[in-house]
N, C-alpha and C positions, 0 to 999 in steps of 0.2 A: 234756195231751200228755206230761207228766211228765220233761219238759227233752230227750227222744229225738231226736233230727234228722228230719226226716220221711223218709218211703220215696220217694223222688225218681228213683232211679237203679236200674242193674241192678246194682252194690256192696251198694248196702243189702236189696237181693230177697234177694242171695245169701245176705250175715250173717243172713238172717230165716230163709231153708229151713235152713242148718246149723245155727241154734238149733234148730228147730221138730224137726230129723232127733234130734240128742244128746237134747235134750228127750223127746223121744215113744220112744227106745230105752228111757228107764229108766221111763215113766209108766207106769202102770197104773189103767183107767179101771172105777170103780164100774159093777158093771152086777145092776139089782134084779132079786131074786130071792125063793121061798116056801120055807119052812121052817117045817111044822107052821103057825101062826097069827102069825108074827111073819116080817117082811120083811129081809134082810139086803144087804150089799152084798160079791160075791164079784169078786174081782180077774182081771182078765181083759187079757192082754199084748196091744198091738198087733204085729200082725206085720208083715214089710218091704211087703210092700202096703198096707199104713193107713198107713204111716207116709209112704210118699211117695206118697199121695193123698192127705195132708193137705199136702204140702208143694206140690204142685199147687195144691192151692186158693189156699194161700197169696199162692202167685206171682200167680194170674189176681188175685183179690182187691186185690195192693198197687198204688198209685198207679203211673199209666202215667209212663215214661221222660221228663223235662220238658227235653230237650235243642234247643237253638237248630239251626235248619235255612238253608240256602241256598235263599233266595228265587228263584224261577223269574223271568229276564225277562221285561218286560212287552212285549217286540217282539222280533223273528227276529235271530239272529247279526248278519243282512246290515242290516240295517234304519239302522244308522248312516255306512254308505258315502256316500262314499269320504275321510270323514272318523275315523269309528276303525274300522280293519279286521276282517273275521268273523273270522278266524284268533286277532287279538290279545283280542277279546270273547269266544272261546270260552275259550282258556285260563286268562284272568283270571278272569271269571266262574266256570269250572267247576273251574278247578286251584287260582288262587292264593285266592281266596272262598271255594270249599270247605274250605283248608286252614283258613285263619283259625277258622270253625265247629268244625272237628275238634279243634282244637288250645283254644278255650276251653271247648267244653264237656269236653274230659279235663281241664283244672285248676278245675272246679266241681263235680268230682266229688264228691259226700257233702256239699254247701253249698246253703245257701236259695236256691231258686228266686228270679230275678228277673226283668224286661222288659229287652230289650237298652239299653233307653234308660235305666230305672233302675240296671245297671249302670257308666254313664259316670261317673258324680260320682265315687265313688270308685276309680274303675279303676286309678289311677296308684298308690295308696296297699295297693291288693290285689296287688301285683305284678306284673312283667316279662310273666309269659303273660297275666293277664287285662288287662292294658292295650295289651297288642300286639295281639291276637286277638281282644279282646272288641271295642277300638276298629276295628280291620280290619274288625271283621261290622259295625257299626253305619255307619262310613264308606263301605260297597263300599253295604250295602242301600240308602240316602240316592244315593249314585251311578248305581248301575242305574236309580231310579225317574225322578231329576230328567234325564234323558235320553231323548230320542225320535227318529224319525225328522226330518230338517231339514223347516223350515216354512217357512224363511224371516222369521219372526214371533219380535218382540221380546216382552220386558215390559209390562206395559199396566194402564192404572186405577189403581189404590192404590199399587201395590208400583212401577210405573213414577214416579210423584209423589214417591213415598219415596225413589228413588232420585236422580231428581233435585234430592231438598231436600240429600239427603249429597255427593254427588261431583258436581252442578253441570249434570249432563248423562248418557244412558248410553254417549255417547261415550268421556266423562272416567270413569264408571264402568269401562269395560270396557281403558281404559289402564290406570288404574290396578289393576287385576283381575288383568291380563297381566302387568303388571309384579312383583309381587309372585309372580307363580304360578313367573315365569322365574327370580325371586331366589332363590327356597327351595333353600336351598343340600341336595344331598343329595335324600335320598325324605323324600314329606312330602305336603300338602295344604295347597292354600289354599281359606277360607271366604267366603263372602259370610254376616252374620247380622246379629240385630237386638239390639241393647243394650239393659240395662235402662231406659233412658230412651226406648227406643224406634224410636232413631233407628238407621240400617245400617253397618255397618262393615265392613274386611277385613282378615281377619290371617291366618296362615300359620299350621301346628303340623308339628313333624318327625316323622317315622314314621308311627304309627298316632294318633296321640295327636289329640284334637278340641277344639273348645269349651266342651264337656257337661262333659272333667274338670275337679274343681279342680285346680290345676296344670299344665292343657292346653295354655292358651294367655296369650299376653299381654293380647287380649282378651277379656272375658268377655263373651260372649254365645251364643244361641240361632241355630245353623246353618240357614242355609235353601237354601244351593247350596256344592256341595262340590266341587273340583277333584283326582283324584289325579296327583299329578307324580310317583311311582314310574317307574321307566323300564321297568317290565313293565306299564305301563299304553299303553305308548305306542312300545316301542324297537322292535318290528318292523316296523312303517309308516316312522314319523320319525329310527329310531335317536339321534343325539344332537341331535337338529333339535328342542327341547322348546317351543321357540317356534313352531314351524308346528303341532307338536299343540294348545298354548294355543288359535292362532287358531281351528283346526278347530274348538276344543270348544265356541264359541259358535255355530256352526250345528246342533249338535245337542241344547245346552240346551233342556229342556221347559218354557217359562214358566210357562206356564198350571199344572204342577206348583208350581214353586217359589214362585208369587202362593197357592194353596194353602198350601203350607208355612209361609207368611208369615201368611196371613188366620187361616188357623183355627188356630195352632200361637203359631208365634214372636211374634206380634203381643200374644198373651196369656199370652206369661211361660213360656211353656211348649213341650218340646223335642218334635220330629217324632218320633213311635210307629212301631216298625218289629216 
């Protein structure tokens, strides 16, 4: 590879066609030829059509555009009524989640391609946009999924057991869940996740920031349910009522997602792929 950055982006296409263009003005390509018994090589100019049909090529040829997208939800605007509003699901989803995307894939412009989840560990340490917007995409994607239409239906099996080996009950789970979600002073998230040792915990991170980073959180662990307490998550239904959006959001938590997140993910050390 010869230490080059790879061709990742529509940045590095460009610096490739303006070489290739400068380049190919001055080249001059051998083209064989007869002279009497012996073969020579007579110099022959590209002209501005070879030249930008070579830079054509170029482009189709480099590595397509590896930029992070907004995950389509997995159920209708309305589908969480009358618990989070279609109006507040559209604009979050589609305004405040698309921005997140836009805004870290322009500060990884010309940088090694990663998974949104292998960019968490160090997100804090890459700076201000990729820890705000990278953790935003990772945080909203994790959100959309672990939500569904109300079921009525708790917890269950393993991750039901788990939870009651940590908080005693999912009663006492889900007070102390609320309580903590209501504390976080400011915009933030609170986590439900699983410790190296195993066992579940719950802590809180401000802004965009998660458990994935180092530096994230005070605990370290692997996220398997994620709350956003942003007040554009919630301020056109509940406006400063952050406590009656808490309650709502356990009718619309997906267990049977987040028993998932737990079984094949967090349980084995390892953070949910988005």
């Amino acid at each position: 590879d010869g230490g080059y950055p790879p061709l990742e982006n529509t940045t590095m296409k460009l610096i490739l066609a303006a070489s290739l263009v400068a380049g190919a003005s001055a080249l001059q390509m051998p083209l064989a030829g007869k002279v009497g018994a012996s073969r020579v090589s007579a110099p022959v100019k590209l002209d501005r059509r070879g030249m930008l049909a070579g830079v054509a090529a170029a482009l189709v040829a480099a590595p397509a555009l590896a930029e992070y997208t907004v995950p389509d939800l997995p159920y209708d605007y309305e589908a969480l009524e009358p618990y989070i509003d279609a109006a507040t699901m559209r604009f979050h989803h589609d305004k405040h989640h698309a921005a997140y995307v836009a805004n870290v894939n322009k500060a990884l412009v010309g940088k090694s391609e990663k998974s949104i989840l292998d960019l968490q560990k160090d997100a804090i340490a890459a700076g201000p946009a990729v820890r705000n917007s990278g953790g935003g995409h990772y945080n909203h994607a994790m959100f959309w999924e672990e939500m569904g239409a109300p079921t009525g239906k708790g917890p269950s099996g393993e991750l039901a057991a788990k939870i009651d080996e940590a908080f005693g009950s999912f009663d006492k789970f889900k007070e102390e869940f609320s309580a903590k979600s209501a504390g976080r002073f400011g915009s933030g998230w609170c986590w439900l996740g699983v410790k190296a040792d195993g066992k579940l915990a719950i802590d809180t991170t401000p802004n965009q920031d998660n458990p994935l980073m180092d530096g994230g959180c005070e605990t370290k662990m692997i996220p398997i349910l994620g709350l956003d307490v942003w007040e554009h998550a919630y301020y056109l239904k509940y406006q400063n009522r952050r406590p009656e959006y808490i309650s709502g959001f356990f009718n619309v938590i997906n267990w049977e997602k987040v028993a998932s997140n737990y079984a094949q993910y967090a349980s084995k050390g390892v953070g949910i792929p988005f």
